[in-house]
C-alpha positions as CSV (number, residue, x, y, z in Angstrom):
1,X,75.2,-9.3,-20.3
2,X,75.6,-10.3,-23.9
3,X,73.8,-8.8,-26.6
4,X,71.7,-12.0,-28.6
5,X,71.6,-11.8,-32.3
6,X,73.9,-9.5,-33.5
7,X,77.1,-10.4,-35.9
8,X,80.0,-8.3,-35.4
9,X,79.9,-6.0,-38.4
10,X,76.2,-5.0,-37.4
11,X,76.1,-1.6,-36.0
12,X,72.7,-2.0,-33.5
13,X,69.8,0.4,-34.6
14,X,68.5,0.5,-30.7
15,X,70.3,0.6,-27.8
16,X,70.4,-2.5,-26.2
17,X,71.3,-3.6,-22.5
18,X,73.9,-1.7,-21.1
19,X,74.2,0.9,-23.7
20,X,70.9,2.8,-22.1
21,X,72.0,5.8,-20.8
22,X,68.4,6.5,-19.0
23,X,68.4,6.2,-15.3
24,X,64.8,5.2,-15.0
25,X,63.1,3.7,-17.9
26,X,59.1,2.4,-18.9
27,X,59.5,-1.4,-19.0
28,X,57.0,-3.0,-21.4
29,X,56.8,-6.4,-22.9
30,X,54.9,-10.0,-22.7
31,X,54.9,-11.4,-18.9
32,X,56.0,-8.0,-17.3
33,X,54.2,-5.7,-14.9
34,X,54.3,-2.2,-17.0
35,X,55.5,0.1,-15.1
36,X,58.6,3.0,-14.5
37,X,61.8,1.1,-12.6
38,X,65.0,2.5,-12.0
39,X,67.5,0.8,-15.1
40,X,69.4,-1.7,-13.0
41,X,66.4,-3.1,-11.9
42,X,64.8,-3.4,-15.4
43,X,68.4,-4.9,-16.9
44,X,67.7,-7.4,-13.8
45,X,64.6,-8.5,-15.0
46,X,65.6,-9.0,-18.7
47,X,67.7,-11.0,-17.2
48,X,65.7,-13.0,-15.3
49,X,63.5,-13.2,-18.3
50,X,66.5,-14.5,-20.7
51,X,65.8,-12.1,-23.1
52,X,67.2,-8.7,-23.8
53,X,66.5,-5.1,-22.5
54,X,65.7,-2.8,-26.0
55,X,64.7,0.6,-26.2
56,X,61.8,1.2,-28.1
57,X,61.3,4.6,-28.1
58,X,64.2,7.1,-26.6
59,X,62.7,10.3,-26.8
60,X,59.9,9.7,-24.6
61,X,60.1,10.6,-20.8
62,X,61.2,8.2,-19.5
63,X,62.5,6.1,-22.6
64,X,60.1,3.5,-23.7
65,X,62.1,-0.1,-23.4
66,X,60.7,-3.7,-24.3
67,X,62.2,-7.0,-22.6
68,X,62.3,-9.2,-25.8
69,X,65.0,-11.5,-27.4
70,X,66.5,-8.7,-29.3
71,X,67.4,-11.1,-32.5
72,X,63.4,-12.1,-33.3
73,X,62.7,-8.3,-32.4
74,X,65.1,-7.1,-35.4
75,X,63.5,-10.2,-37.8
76,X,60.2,-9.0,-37.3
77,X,61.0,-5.4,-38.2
78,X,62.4,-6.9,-41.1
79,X,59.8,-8.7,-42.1
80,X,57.0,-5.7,-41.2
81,X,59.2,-3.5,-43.8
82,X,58.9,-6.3,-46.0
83,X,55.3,-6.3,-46.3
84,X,55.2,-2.4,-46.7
85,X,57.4,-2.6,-49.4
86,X,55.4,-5.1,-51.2
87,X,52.4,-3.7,-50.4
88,X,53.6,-0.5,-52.1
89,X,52.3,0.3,-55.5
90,X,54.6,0.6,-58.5
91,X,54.4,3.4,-61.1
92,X,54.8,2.1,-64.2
93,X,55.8,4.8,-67.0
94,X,55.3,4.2,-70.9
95,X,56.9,6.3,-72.9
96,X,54.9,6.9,-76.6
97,X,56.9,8.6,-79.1
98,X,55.1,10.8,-81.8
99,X,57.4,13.2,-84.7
100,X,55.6,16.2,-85.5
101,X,54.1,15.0,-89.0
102,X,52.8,11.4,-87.8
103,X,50.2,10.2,-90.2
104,X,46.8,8.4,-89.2
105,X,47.9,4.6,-88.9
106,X,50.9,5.2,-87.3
107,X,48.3,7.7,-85.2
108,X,46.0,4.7,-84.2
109,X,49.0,1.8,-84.0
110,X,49.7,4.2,-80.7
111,X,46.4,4.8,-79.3
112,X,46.1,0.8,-79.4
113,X,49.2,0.9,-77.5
114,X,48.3,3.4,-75.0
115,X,45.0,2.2,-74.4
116,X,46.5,-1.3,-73.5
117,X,49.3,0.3,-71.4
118,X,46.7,2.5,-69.2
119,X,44.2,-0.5,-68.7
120,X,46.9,-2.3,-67.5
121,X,47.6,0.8,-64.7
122,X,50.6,2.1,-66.1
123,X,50.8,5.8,-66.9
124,X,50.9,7.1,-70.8
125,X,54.1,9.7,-71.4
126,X,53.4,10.9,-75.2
127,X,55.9,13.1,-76.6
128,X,56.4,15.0,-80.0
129,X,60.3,14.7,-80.7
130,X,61.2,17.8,-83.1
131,X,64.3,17.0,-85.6
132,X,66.2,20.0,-86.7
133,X,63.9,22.6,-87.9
134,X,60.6,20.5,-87.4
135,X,60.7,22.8,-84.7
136,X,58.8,25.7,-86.3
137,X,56.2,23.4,-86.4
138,X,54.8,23.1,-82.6
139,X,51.6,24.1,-83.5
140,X,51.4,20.2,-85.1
141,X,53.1,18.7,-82.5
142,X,50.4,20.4,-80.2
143,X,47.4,19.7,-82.1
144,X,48.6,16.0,-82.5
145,X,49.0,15.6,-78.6
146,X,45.5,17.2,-77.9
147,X,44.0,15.1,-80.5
148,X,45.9,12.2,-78.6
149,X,44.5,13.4,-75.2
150,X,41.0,13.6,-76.4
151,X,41.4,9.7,-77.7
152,X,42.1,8.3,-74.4
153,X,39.3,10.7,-72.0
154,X,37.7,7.2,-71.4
155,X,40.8,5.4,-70.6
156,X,42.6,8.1,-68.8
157,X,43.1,11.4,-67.3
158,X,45.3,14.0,-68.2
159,X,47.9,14.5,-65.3
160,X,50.2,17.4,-67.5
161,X,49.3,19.4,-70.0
162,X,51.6,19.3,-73.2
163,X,54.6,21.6,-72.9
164,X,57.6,22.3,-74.3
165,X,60.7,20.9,-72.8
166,X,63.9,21.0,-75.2
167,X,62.9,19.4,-78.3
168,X,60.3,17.4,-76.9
169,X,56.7,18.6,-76.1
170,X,55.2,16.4,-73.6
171,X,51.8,15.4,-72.1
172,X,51.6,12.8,-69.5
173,X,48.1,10.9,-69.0
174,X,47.1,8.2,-65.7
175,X,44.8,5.8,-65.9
176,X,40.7,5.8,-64.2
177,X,40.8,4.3,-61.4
């Protein structure tokens, strides 16, 4: 019996047909009696069927196999993984970039951003980049972050607390739900 949709590069992801290695099987599918038959019987009544003998599930005892045209059974998995994936939510990260001495308006230009970026359900990563010796001063690049923090308690929550990572001191903040 040939194997129905299925080009020949495509290695199979089930084993189809003849390539069940069971010697009884649990037949399932539309228009069949459920039930335990012996594998040459259940090939037989794929065939009969004009559709394809597909293990569903191979570690059960018996194997779990479905009589189905084994070409729509592969496009619907496709198209069930499909939905998943775009039913999946996306992380968005914006990155906000502070230097240890940043004065007032430059202060509040950022919070405008931030606030836009965490209503819009992205997450807020604020980081004080130290330059050479600004270093010495991570008690500023501290305070500015916790002042930063404190601005955006209505629009988010802080997820990391600021540490030190390299030159950067980090804080990272999501957005209320």
């Amino acid at each position: 019996m040939e194997i129905r949709g299925r080009g020949q590069n495509d290695k199979p992801q089930h084993r189809v047909n003849e390539q069940i290695r069971a010697a009884s099987v649990r037949v399932v599918g539309e228009n069949v009696e459920a039930g335990v038959y012996p594998l040459k019987e259940a090939l037989a009544m794929a065939e009969a069927a004009g559709a394809d003998l597909v293990e569903i599930s191979p570690n059960a005892d018996p194997p779990v196999c479905r009589i189905i045209d084994y070409s729509k059974f592969l496009y619907q998995l496709k198209k069930k993984q499909k939905e998943i994936k775009a039913k999946s939510v996306k992380v968005v990260v914006k990155e906000i970039r502070f230097g240890p001495q940043t004065d007032d308006h430059d202060f509040n230009f950022k919070l405008k951003h931030a606030i836009g970026f965490l209503q819009e359900g992205a997450k807020v990563r604020a980081y004080v980049f130290f330059k050479g010796r600004s270093i010495l001063f991570k008690d500023q690049g501290a305070d500015l972050l916790e002042r930063f923090v404190n601005a955006l308690e209505d629009y988010g929550k802080l997820e990391s607390a600021p540490m030190l990572e390299g030159k950067k001191m980090i804080v990272v903040i999501a957005p209320k739900k």
